[in-house]
N, C-alpha and C positions, 0 to 999 in steps of 0.2 A: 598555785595554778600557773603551768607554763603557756605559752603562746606554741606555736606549730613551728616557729622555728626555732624558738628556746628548746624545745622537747627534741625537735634536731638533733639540735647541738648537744645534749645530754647525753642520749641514745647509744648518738653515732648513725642514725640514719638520715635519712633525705628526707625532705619536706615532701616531695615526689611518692616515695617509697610507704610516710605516714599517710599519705591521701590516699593510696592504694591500698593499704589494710584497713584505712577505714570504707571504703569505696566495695571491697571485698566481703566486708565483715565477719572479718580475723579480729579488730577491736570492734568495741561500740561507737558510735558518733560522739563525739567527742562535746560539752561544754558549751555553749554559743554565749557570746556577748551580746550587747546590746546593739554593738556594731555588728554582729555575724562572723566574728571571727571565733576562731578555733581556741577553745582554752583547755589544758589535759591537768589532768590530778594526777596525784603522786600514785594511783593506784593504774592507772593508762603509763606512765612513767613505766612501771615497775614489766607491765606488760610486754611495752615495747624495747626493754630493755630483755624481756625473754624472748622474744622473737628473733631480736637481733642474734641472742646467743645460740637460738635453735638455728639459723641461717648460716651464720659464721661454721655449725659444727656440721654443715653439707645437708641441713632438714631441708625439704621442699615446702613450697607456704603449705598445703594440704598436710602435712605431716606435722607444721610448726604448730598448725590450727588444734591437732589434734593434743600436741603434747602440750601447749596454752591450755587445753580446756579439763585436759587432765590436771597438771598444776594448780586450777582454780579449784579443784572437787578434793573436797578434803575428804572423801570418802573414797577418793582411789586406792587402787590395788596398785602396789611397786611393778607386779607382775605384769601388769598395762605398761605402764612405762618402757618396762624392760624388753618387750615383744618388741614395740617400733625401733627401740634403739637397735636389736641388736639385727635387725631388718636393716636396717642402715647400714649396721656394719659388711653384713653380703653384699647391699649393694656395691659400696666405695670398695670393697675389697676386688669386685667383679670388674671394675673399673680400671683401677691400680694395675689387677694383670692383665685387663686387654690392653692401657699405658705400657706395662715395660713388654710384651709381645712386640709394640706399635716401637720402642726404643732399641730390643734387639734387633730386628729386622734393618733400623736404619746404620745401628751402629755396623751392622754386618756389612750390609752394601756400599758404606764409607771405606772401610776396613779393605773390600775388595777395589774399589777406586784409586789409583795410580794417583792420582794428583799432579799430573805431569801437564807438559802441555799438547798431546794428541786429543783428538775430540771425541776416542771411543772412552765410555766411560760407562760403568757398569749401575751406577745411580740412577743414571737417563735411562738406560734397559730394564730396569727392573719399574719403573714407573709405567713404560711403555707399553708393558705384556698386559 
């Protein structure tokens, strides 16, 4: 049994971060001591050790919750799984290219900018419109 900032440290998330999934109820309440503190098992461990991984890979907590609860159900279908993930994937992808649209456009207007030292510059006009 870890304490809430040992299970921290394990993680990799914040003390902050665990009080909100449990707060949320993306885990279960966790353990209580005799003092009220916080105690997690190796099975809360394990949890938030997939949350974190579902976070890190761009999941939203709604999305992490769902693929957590998939994970726990050993009667899932891969087919479940594989829906949200590759939902994910359109979205980041959808992203990615409104990013490089958002990269050409600057690098274009750079590219037109003199860099000199007059004050007309085509960065500031293009902001301006």
């Amino acid at each position: 049994m870890l304490s809430i900032s040992q299970a921290a440290k394990k993680t990799g998330l914040s003390v902050k971060s665990i009080r909100h999934y449990e707060q949320i109820g993306l885990i279960p309440p966790p353990l209580r001591g005799d003092n009220e503190y916080r105690y997690y098992t190796e099975v809360s461990i394990k949890q938030l050790h997939f949350i974190k991984g579902t976070k890190d890979a761009g999941f939203n907590l709604k999305e992490s919750k769902a693929l957590l609860q998939l994970c726990e159900n050993e009667t899932r279908s891969s087919a479940d799984v594989k829906v949200i993930a590759l939902q994910k994937i359109e979205e980041l992808q959808a992203r990615i290219d409104q990013q490089q649209l958002l990269l050409d456009r600057l690098k274009k207007m750079t590219q037109d900018c003199h860099g000199d030292d007059q004050a007309s510059c085509p960065i500031i006009d293009a902001f301006a419109k």
